[in-house]
C-alpha positions in Angstrom: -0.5 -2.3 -17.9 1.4 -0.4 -20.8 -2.3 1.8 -20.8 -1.4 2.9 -17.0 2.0 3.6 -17.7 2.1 5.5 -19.9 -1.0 7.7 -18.6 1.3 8.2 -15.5 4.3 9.1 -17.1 2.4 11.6 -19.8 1.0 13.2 -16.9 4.0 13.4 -14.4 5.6 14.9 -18.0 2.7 17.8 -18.7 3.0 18.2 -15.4 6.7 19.0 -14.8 7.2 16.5 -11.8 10.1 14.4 -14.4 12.4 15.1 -11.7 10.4 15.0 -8.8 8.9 11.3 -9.7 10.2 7.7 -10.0 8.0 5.7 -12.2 8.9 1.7 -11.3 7.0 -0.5 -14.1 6.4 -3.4 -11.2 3.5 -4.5 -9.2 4.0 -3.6 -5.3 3.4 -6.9 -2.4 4.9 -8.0 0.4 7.4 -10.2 -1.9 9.4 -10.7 -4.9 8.1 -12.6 -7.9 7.0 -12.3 -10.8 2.9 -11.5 -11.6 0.6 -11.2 -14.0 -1.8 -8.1 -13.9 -5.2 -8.7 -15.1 -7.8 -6.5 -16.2 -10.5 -6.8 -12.6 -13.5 -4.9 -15.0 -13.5 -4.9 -18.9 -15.5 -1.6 -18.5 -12.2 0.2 -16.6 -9.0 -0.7 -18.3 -7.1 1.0 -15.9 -8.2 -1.3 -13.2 -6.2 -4.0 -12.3 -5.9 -7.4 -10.1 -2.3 -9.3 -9.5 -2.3 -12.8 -10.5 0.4 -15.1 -8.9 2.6 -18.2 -9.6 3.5 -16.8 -13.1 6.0 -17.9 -15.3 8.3 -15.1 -17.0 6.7 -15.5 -20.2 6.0 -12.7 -22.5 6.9 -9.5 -22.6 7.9 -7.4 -19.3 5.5 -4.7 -18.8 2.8 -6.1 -20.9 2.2 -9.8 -19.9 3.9 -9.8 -16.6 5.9 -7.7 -14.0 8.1 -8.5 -11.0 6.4 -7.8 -7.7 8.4 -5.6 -5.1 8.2 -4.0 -1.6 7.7 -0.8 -0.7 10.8 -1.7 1.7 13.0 -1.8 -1.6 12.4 1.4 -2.7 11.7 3.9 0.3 14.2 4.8 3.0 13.0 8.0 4.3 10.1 9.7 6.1 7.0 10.0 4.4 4.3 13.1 4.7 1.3 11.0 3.1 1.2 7.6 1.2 -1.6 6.9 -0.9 -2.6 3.2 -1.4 -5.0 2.1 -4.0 -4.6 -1.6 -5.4 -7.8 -3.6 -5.3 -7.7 -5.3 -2.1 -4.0 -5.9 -2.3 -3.4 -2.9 0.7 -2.7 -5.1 3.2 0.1 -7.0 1.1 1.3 -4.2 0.1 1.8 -2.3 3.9 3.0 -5.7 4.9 5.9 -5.1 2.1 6.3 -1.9 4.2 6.9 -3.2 7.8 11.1 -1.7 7.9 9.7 1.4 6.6 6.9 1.9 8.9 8.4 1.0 11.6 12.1 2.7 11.3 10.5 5.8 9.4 8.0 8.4 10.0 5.1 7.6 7.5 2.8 10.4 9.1 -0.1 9.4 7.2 -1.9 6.2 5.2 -5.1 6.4 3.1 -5.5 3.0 1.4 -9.3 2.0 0.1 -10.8 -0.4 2.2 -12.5 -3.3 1.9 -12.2 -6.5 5.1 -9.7 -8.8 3.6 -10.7 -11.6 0.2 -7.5 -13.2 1.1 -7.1 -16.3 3.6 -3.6 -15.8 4.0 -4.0 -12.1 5.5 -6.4 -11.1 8.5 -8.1 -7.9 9.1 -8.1 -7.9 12.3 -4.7 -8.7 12.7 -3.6 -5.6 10.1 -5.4 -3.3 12.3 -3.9 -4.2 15.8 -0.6 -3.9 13.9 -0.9 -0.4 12.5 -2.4 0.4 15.8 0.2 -0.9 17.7 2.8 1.2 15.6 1.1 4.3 16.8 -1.4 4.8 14.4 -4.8 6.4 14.8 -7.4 4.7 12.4 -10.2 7.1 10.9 -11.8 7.6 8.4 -10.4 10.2 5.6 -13.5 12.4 5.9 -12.5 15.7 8.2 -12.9 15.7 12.2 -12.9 11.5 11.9 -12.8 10.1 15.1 -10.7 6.9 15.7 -12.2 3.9 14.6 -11.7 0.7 16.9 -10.3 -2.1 15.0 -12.9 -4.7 16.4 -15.6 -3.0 14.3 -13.9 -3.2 11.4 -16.6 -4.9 9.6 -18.5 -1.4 10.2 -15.7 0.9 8.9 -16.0 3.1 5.9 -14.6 2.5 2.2 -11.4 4.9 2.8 -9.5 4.9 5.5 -7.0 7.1 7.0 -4.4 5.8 9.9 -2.4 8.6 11.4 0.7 8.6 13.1 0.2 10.2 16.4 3.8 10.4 17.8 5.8 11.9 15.1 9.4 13.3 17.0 10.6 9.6 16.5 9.8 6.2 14.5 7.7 3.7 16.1 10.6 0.9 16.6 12.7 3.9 19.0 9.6 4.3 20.3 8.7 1.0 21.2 11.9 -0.6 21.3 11.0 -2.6 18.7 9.2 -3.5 15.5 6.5 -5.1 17.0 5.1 -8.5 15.1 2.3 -8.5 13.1 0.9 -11.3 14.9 
């Protein structure tokens, strides 16, 4: 973990984004405890996987990390959010529910892959971000929409764009719907 951060924040530096960008040295979910990150491939040690039901022990930012939502951090209308966390998307965007539905998030591209965990359907993610408003394609150019029933068919990347944007979703629909 110490390896990613402080690639990110070298580059945000050499870059000249230090004002611009909030580094957060946490793990994002749809929760708050702590996790342990775990190396998913020796080969790639930039690639990580979140271990659960850990114990602060160790040191913060190298053994472990406090998971957070996206809900905690973001209160205003996003132009494109970029999800990458090794089949943790969905627990993520679920961490994301007030801002999706009571901001604009025009567009989501998250890697895809049909859900490893029990506890979170596919199917059940899609109808939700579909009935939000969204428009699921994939990220290559001229995508058509993708119908969330055939999401065992659907591409690694995928790209869900709002289609109403002069208001959130919950005005829209009176409502956050449930993710049921």
């Amino acid at each position: 973990m110490k390896f990613n951060l402080y690639r990110i924040a070298s580059s945000i530096k050499a870059n000249g984004y230090e004002n611009l960008i909030t580094v957060y040295n946490a793990a994002l979910g749809n929760s708050h405890k702590y996790v342990r990150m775990t190396p998913a491939h020796e080969t790639n040690r930039g690639n990580f996987v979140v271990r659960e039901n850990v114990k602060e022990n160790g040191q913060y930012g190298i053994d472990y990390v406090v998971m957070v939502r996206l809900d905690d951090l973001i209160y205003e209308n996003v132009l494109l959010m970029k999800i990458d966390v090794e089949t943790f998307e969905y627990f993520v965007l679920d961490g994301a529910r007030n801002l999706l539905c009571n901001n604009i998030v025009e567009n989501i591209v998250i890697e895809y892959e049909p859900s490893v965990h029990q506890e979170c359907s596919t199917l059940k993610f899609l109808n939700w971000m579909s009935r939000l408003g969204y428009k699921i394609m994939d990220t290559i150019p001229n995508a058509i929409s993708l119908d969330p029933n055939n999401f065992k068919k659907f591409p690694p990347n995928l790209h869900f764009e709002l289609q109403q944007r002069h208001d959130t979703p919950a005005k829209l629909l009176g409502g956050c719907p449930s993710a049921a």
